[in-house]
C-alpha positions in Angstrom: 12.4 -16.4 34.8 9.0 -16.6 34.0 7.2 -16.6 30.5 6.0 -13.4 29.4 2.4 -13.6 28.2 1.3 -11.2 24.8 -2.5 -11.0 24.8 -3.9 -12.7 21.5 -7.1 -11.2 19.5 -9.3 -14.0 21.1 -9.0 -12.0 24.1 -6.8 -14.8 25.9 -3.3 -15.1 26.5 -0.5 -16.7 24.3 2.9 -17.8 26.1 5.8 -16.5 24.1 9.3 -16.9 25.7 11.9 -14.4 24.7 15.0 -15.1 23.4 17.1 -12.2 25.0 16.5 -9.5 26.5 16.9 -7.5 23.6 14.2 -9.5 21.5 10.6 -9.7 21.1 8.2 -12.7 20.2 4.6 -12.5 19.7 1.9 -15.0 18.8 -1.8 -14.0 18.3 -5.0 -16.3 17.2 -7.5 -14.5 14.6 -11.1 -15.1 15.2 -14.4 -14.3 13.6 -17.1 -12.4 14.9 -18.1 -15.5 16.6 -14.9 -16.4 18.2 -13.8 -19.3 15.9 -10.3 -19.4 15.4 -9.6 -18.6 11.2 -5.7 -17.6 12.0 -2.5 -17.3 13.3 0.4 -14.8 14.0 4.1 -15.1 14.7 6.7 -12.7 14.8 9.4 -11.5 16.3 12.4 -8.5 16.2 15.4 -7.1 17.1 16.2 -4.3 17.5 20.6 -2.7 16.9 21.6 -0.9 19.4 22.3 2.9 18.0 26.4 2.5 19.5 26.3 -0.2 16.7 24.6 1.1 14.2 21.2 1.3 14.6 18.1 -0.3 12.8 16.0 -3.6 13.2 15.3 -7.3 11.7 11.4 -8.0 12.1 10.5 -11.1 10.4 6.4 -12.0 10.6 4.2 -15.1 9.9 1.0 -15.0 9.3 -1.3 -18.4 8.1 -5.1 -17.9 7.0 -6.7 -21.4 8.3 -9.7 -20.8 5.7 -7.1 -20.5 2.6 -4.5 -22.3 4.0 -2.2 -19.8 3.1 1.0 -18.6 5.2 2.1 -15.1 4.5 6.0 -14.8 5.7 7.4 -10.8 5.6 10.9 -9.9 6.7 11.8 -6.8 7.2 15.7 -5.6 8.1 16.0 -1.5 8.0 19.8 -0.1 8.9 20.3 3.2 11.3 19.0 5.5 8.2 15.3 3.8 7.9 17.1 1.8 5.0 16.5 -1.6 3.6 14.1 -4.2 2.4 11.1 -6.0 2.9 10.5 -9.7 1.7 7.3 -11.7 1.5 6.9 -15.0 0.5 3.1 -16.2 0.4 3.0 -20.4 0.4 -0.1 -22.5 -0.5 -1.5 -25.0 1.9 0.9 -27.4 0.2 3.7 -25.5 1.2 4.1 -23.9 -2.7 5.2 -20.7 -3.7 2.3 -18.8 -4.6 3.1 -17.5 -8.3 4.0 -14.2 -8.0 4.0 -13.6 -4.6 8.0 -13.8 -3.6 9.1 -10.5 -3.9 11.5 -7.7 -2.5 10.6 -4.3 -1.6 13.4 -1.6 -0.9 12.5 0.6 1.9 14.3 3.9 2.0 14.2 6.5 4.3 11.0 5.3 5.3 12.4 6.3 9.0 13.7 4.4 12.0 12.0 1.7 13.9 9.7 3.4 16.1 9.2 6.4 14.0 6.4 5.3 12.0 3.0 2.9 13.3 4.4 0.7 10.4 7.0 -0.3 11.7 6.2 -1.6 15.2 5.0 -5.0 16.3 
């Protein structure tokens, strides 16, 4: 089976390998107007079949190479658009940033694919 490829914002291409066929795995550089490389992207989601359920786990990464920062945001919604939202930003010393771990509820927000916020 051969890798599937997910276009980056440096307008090349970034292997990501899928875990099944019901997942999804990205990976994107950031750039600057010049091309440099300033970021990264990871993130992935699954998506519950509606016979069991319904709803979705998306879990993204993001880490700022000029703060050193990584940004880490899971989301898990049920069959009603329900659920919550976590985000944990950690210092280039791998520190909680104070204040930054929190948990958001999401309700009736919609289900995945009903709303550009949602989708990878």
């Amino acid at each position: 089976m051969a890798t599937p490829q997910f276009p980056t914002e440096a307008s090349a291409t970034a292997p990501a390998q899928a875990i099944t066929d019901d997942d999804d795995v990205w990976e994107e550089q950031n750039t600057d107007a010049n091309g440099n490389v300033i970021g990264e992207s990871h993130g992935s989601y699954q998506e519950v079949s509606p016979e069991e359920g319904g709803g979705y786990s998306r879990t993204d990464s993001e880490t700022d190479y000029l703060t050193g920062e990584t940004t880490v945001t899971t989301t898990t919604v049920d069959g009603n658009g329900d659920g919550t939202r976590h985000t944990t930003i950690v210092d280039g010393n791998g520190d909680t940033v104070s204040g930054s771990d929190k948990t958001d509820d999401i309700q009736g927000q919609g289900k995945y694919g009903e709303d550009d916020d949602f989708l990878p």
